[in-house]
N, C-alpha and C positions, 0 to 999 in steps of 0.2 A: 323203705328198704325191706328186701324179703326176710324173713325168720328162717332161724336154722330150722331143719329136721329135729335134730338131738341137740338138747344139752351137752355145753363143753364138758361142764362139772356137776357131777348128781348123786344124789344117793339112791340106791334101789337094789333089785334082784337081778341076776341074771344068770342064765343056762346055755350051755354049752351041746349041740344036738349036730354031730359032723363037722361039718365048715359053716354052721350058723349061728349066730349068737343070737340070744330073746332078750330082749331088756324089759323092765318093768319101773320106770320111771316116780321114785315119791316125789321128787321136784313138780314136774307136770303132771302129775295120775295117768301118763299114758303110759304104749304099750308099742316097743321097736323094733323092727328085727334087724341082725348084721348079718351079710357075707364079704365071710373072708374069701379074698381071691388074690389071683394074681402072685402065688406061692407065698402069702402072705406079709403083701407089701402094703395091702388097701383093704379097706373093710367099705361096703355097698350098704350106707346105713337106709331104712324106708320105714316111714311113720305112714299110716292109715288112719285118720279121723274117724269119726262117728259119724259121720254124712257123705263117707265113702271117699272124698277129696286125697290124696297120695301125695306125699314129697319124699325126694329121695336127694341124698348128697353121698360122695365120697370120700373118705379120711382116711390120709395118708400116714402109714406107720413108718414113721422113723428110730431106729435104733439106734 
């Protein structure tokens, strides 16, 4: 089975820069970025490895 992108549940940093959100992951030591779109219904999560390789998934915000 594929691995998520991002952890469901994590502890870490993160910043807010426009419609992007940075994550800094202590769960995994990595490193995430979100966009929010879609007048903020969905966040575009995308992790980048260290060997260049990319995943990206979309997570839907329900209120």
């Amino acid at each position: 089975p594929q691995r998520t992108a991002a952890p469901r549940t994590d502890r870490g940093h993160f910043r807010k820069v426009g419609n992007r959100l940075l994550f800094y992951s202590h769960l995994t030591c990595g490193s995430y970025q979100g966009l929010v779109i879609e007048k903020g219904e969905r966040l575009l999560i995308n992790r980048v490895a260290r060997d260049g390789r990319s995943q990206s998934e979309v997570w839907y915000i329900v209120r």
